[in-house]
N, C-alpha and C positions, 0 to 999 in steps of 0.2 A: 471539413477537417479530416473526415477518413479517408479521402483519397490524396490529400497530405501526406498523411502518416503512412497508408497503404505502397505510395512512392517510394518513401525513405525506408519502409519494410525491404520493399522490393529488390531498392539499390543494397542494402546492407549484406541481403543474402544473395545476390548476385556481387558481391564481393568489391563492388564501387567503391572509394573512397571518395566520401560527399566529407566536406568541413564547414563547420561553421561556427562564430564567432561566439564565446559562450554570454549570457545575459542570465539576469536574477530570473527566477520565473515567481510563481506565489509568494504571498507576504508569510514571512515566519511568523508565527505566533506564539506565544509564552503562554502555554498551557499550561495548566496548576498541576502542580504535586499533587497526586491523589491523596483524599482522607480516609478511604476507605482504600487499604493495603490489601494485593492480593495474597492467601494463605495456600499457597501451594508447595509439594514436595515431587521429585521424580521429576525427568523430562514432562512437560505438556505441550499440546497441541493448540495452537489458533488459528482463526480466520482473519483476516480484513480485506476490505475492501475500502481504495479509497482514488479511483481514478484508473488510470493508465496503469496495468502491473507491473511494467518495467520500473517503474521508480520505487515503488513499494516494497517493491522486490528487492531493489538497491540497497535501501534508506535498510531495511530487515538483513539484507546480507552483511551490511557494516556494524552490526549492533553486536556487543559482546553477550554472550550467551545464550545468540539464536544459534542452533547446529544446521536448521536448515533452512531454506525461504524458496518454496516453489509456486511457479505462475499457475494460474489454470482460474476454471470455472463454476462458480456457487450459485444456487440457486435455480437452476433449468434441468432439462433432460437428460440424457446420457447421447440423445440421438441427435441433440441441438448442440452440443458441446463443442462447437469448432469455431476456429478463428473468426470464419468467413459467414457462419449466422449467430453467431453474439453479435459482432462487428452491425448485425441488422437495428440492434435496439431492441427484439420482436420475441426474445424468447427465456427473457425471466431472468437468465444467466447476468449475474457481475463478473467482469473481470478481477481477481482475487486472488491473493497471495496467501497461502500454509505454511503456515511459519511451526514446528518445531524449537522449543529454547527451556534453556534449564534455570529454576525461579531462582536458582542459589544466585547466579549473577545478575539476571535480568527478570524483574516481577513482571505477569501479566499489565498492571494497571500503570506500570513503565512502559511498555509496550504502546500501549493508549496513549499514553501522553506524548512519546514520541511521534504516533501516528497522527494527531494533529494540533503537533507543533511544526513540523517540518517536510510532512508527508498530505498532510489533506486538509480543504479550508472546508470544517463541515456544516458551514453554514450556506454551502450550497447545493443546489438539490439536482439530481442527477448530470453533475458535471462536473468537472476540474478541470484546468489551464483551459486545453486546447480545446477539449471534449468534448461534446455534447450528446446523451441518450440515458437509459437507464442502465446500461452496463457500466454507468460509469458513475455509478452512484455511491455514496460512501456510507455502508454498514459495519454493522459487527457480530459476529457470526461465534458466540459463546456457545463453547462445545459441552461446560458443564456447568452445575449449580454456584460452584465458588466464581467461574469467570464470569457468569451473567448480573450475580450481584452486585460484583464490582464493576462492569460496564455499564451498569442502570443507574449505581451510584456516583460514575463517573461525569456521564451525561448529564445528572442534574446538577452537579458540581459545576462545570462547564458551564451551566445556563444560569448559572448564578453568579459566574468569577467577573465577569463584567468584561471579562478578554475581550468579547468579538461582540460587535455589536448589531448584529442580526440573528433570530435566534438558530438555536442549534437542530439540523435537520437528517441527525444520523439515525439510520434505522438498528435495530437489534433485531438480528432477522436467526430463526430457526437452523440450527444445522440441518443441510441436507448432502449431498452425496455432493463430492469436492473431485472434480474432475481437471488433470493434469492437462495445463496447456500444450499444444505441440513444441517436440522439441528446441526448435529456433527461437520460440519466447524463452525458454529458460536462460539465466545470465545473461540477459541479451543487453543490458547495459555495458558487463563487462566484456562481452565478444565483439560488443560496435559500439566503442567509444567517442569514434569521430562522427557517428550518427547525429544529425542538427539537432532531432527529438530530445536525445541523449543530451547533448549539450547545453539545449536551451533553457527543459525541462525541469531535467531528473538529476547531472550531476550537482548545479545547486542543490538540489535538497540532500543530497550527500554532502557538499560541502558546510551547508546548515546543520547538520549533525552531529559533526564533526567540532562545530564550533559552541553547538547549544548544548550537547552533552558530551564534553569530553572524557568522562569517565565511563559513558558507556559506547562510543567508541573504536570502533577496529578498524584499522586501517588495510586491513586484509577482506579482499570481497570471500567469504565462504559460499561456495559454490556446490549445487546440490539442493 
């Protein structure tokens, strides 16, 4: 599957117009309202990780009171950080969105919820749709004491809501140094829309968004 994706990389930035027919990609899921609400003030900072960053990145750029949703790499070296040895599987790194968002519109443990309701099935283990390796693994990467408690309570929430019926295999993985993808991952849903990945993938889970919480909602991708 990476020399898939690696193809329709290729064409995208070499400015090809590939089309293809859109289809559902993952099952939505109806994630539970958190019971444990998160208590935050001021801009905050998060991680996730939950497959391909492209979509994640999407699903976070259409969410009202993220300001900002950048691609990049969690978990590995500074000197592994690149497209082409993540893409190995071999070097720790998830592929992983920094999300930026203000709690007045959008809580943390909202964030979570949309993340795998319409963004990640996390009951599977280092993989999504297409994917297969441990960059593609889906954690949570709680930057402080309030987001960790509510991600620990959210998780066992989850594994008690009866939603999915295999159990839940999300990691809570340490902050460590969050390194910006290269340029061309960022918006890269929105600069190549007619990309097949884009289509087949990631715009459903936008359009899943769209439909499962319309009040949080934007129809504007915010970029950045």
């Amino acid at each position: 599957m990476m020399k898939f994706k690696a193809a329709l990389l290729a064409a995208a930035l070499a400015g090809v117009a590939i089309t293809a027919t859109p289809s559902s990609a993952e099952e939505v899921f109806n994630a539970p309202v958190a019971t444990r609400q998160a208590d935050e003030s001021g801009l905050q900072t998060a991680i996730f990780a939950g497959g391909c960053f492209w979509g994640i990145e999407a699903i976070f750029s259409h969410t009202r009171g993220v300001q900002s949703a950048v691609s990049g790499y969690h978990g590995g070296t500074q000197q592994q950080a690149s497209y082409s040895l993540v893409s190995s599987g071999v070097t720790g790194h998830a592929e992983a969105v920094k999300v930026v968002y203000d709690p007045s519109v959008v809580r943390y443990d909202q964030l979570l919820q949309i993340l795998f309701s319409v963004g990640a099935d996390p009951t599977l283990l280092n993989r999504q749709g297409p994917d297969h390796g441990t960059q593609y693994r889906s954690a949570i990467v709680p930057m402080n004491a309030e987001q960790r408690a509510v991600a620990q309570a959210y998780l066992a929430q989850m594994g008690r809501s009866g939603v999915w019926d295999r159990p839940i295999v999300v990691a809570i993985e340490n902050p460590r140094a969050f390194y910006e993808a290269e340029e061309y991952h960022q918006d890269f849903s929105l600069r190549n829309p007619t990309n097949p990945y884009i289509r087949r993938w990631d715009a459903p889970k936008v359009e899943a968004l769209r439909e499962e919480f319309p009040q949080l909602y934007r129809s504007t991708f915010r970029t950045g």
